[in-house]
C-alpha positions in Angstrom: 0.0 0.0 0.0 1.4 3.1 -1.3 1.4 6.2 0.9 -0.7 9.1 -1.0 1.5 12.2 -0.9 -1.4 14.7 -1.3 -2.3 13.3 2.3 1.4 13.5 3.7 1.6 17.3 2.5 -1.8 18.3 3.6 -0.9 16.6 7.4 2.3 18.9 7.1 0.7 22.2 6.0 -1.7 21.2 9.2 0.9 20.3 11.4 2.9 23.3 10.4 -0.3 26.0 11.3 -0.9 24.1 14.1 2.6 24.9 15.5 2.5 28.6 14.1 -0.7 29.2 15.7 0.6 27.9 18.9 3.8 30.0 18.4 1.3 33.2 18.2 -0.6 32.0 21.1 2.4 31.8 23.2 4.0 35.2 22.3 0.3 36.7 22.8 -0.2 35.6 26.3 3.9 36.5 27.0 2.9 40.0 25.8 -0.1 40.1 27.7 1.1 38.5 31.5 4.3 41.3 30.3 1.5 43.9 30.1 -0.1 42.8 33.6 3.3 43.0 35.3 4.1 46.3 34.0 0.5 47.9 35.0 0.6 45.8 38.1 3.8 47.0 39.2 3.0 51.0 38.5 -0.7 49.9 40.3 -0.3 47.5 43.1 -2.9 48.6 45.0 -5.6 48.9 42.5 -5.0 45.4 41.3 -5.4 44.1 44.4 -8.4 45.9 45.1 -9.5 44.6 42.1 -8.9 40.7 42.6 -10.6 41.9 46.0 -13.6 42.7 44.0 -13.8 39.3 41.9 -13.2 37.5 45.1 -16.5 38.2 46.1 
């Protein structure tokens, strides 16, 4: 049983914007926990009245 090649290349092309997507997804969330750091850190106490508020 010969292998179809269409199917190998379409499981690559899959495979490969699978792992891009992933890739973005990563560097998005970096960028936004790098985001939440920076405004945590110049507004300590605001976001942890916040997390107060969503506490309750």
């Amino acid at each position: 049983m010969n292998p179809n090649p269409l199917s190998d290349r379409e499981k690559a092309l899959e495979n490969q914007y699978i792992r891009e997507k992933e890739m973005q997804m990563a560097k998005d969330r970096a960028a936004a926990r790098a985001q939440a750091s920076k405004s945590s850190s110049s507004s300590q106490g605001q976001g942890q009245q916040e997390a107060n508020k969503e506490s309750k």
